[in-house]
Residue frames as qw, qx, qy, qz and C-alpha x, y, z in Angstrom:
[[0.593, 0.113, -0.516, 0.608, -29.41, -8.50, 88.52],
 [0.508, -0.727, -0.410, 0.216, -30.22, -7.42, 92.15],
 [0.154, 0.843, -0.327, 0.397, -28.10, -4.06, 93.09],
 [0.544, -0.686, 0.479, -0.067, -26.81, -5.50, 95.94],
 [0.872, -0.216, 0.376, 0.226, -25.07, -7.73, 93.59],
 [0.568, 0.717, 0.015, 0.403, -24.07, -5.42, 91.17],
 [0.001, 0.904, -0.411, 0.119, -21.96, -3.36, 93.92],
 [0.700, -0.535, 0.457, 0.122, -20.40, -6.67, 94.77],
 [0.764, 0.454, 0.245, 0.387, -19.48, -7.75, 91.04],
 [0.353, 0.879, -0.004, 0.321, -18.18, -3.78, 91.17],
 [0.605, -0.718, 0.315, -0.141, -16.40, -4.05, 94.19],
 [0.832, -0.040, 0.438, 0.338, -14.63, -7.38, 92.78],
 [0.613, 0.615, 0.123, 0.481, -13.66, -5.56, 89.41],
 [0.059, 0.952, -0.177, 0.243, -12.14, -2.66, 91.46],
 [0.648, -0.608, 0.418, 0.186, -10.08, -4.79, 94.51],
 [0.822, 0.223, 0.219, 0.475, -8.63, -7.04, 91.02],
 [0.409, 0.825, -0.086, 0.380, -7.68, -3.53, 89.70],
 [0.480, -0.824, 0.300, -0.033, -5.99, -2.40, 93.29],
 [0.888, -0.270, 0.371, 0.005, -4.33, -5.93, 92.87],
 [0.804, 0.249, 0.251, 0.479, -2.85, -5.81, 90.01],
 [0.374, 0.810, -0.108, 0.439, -1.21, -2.16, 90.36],
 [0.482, -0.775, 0.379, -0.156, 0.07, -3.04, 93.70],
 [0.936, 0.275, 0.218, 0.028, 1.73, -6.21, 91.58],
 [0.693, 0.629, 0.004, 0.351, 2.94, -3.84, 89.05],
 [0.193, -0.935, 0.208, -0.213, 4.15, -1.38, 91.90],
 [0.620, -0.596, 0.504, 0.074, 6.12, -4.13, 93.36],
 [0.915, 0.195, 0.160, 0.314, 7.40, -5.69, 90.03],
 [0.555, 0.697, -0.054, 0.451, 8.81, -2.68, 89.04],
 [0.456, -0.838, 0.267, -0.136, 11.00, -2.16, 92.48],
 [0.244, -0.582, 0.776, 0.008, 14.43, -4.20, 93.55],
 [0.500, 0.246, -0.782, -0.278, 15.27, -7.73, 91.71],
 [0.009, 0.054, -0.855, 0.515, 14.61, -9.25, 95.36],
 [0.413, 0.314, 0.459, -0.722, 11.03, -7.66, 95.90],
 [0.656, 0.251, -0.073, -0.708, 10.22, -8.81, 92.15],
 [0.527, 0.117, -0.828, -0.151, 11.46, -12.34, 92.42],
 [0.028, -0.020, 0.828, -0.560, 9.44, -12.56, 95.38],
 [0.433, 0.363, 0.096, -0.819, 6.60, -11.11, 94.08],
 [0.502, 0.349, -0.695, -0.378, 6.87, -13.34, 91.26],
 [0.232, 0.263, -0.877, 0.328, 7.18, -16.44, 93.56],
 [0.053, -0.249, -0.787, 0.562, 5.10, -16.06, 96.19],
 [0.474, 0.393, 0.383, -0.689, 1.85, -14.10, 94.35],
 [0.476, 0.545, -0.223, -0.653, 2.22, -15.33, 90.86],
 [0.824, -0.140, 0.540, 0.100, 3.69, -18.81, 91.55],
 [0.832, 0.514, -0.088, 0.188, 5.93, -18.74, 88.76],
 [0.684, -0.631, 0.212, 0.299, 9.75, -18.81, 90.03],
 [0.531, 0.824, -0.147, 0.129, 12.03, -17.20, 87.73],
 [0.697, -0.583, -0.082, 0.410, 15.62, -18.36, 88.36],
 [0.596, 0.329, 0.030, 0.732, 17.20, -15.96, 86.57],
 [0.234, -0.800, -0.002, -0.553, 15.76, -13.44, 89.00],
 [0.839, -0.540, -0.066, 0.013, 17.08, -15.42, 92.20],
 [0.774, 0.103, 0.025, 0.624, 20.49, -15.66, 90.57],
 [0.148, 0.708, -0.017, 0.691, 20.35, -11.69, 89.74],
 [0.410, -0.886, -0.062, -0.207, 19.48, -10.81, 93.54],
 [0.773, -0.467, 0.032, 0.428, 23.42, -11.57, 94.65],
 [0.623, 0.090, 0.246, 0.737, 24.59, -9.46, 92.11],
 [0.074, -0.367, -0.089, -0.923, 22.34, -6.09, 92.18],
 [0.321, -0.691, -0.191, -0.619, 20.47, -4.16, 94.28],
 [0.645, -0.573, 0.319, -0.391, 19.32, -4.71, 98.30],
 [0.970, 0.056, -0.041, 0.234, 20.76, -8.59, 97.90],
 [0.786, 0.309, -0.079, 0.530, 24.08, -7.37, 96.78],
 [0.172, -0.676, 0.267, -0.665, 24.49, -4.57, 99.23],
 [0.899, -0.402, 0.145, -0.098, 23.97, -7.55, 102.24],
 [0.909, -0.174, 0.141, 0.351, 26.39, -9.71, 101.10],
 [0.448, 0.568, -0.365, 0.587, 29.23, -6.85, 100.79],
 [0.467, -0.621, 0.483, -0.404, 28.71, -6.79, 105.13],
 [0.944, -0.317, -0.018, 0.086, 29.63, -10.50, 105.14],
 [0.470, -0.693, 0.503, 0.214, 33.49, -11.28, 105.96],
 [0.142, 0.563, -0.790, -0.198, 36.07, -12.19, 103.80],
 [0.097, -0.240, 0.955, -0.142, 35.79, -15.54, 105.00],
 [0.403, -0.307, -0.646, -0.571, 31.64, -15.47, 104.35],
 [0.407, -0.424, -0.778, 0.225, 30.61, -15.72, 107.82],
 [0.197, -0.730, -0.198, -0.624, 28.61, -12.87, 109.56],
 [0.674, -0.635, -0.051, -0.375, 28.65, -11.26, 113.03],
 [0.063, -0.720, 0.658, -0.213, 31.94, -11.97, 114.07],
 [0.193, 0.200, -0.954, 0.112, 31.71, -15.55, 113.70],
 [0.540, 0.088, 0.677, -0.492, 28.21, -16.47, 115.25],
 [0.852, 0.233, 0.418, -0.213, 27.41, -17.72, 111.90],
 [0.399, -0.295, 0.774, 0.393, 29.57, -19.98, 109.87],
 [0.718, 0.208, -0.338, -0.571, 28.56, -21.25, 106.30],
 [0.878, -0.280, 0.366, -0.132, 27.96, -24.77, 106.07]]
């Protein structure tokens, strides 16, 4: 094996490591940031994590600022 392909084989074994503790860093944060995380780098959609994000954490802190009535912003947006 050439060295100039051993630092690149070593280089690849170190970025996977980065990768996968910036992964764990973000599974183990808000239900939001790990059903995204989940979603969008691991392609596996969990809905019992989508459901959780209206009921805990950053999610559920948002939707206590909507109105009574669900609509945001004094009316500039309605549900449908």
């Amino acid at each position: 094996m050439q060295r100039s392909q051993y630092r690149a084989e070593e280089m690849g074994l170190n970025m996977a490591k980065n990768i996968a503790s910036v992964i764990d860093w973000l599974l183990s944060g808000d239900v939001a940031i790990q059903y995204q995380t989940r979603r969008d780098f691991l392609s596996n959609d969990i809905s019992e994590l989508r459901d959780r994000i209206s009921v805990e954490g950053w999610g559920a802190k948002l939707l206590t600022k909507r109105y009574e009535d669900g609509s945001w912003g004094g009316g500039f947006y309605q549900p449908k």
